[in-house]
Each structure stands twice: as C-alpha cells, then as structure tokens.
N, C-alpha and C positions, 0 to 999 in steps of 0.2 A: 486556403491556408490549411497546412497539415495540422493534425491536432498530436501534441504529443503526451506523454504521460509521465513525463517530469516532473516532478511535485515541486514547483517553485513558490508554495504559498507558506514559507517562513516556518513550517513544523517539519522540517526533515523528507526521507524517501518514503516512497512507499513499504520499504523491507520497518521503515522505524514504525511509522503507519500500524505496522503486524507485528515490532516489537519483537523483528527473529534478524538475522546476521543474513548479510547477500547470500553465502555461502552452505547456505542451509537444505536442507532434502525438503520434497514436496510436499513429505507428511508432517513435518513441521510445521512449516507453510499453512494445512489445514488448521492441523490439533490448532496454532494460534489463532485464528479466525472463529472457530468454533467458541472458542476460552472467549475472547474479545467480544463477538457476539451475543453472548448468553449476557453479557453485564452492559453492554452498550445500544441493543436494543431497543428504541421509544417504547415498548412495551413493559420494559422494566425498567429502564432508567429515565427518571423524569426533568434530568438535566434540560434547561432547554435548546444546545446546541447537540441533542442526542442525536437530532434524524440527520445531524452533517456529520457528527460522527460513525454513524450507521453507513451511511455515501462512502465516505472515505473510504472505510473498512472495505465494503465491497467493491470500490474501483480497484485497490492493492491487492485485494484475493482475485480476486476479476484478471487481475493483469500479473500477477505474481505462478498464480496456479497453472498459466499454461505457456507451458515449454517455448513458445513460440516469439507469443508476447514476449515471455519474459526475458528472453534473447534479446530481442528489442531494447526493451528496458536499459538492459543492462548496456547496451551502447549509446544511446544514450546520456544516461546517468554518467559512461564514463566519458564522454567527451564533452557533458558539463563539468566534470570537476577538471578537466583539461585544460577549459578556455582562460584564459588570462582575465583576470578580474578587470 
C-alpha cells in the first residue's frame, strides 16, 4: 500500500500544519518552521502532545521543503478536494 502525505487527521494540510498559504516561496516555508519550531519543541514546550506536534511539523517541512515532494503534495491534495464527498 502506497503511503500518502494527505493529511486526513481532521487538523487541515500540511501548508496549515506551517501556517503559510500553498502558494508561498520556499523561504517562507522555512522562516515558518524555524518560528514554529523554536515554541513547539518538547524542549521548551511542555504541552503534553508536544512531541506529535514536533512530528507533524517535520513531516510538512519534510514534505513542503522539497520541490519534488511537494509537487506530489499538491496533486494530491488536489484531487482530494476533487473527489465527491
């Protein structure tokens, strides 16, 4: 089974994930990560769902960050909001 990177678990995409617009530059993309990062950290934030918010973050920078992936992504992404409910 292929694994995809549709964020189907009820909090939105990955672009919401990082909190920047599909349409956005790569440096974006970082500086958010970085910003997100610094407060969502298990090191500094002792929320207890910190280390799945920490995951998250890195799967969307992970998959957001490279040109390729995020190609992918975005087809994706568009042919879930495509399919007929």
């Amino acid at each position: 089974m292929r694994e995809t990177t549709v964020c189907r678990c009820g909090r939105g995409t990955l672009y919401d994930v990082l909190q920047v617009s599909p349409w956005c530059e790569p440096e974006v993309i970082q500086a958010a990560y970085r910003a997100l990062a610094r407060t969502r950290h298990p090191d500094v934030n002792r929320d207890p769902d910190a280390e799945e918010q920490m995951r998250r973050l890195n799967v969307a920078y992970q998959t957001l960050s490279d040109p390729a992936r995020r190609m992918r992504y975005d087809e994706e992404l568009a042919l879930e909001v495509a399919r007929p409910v």
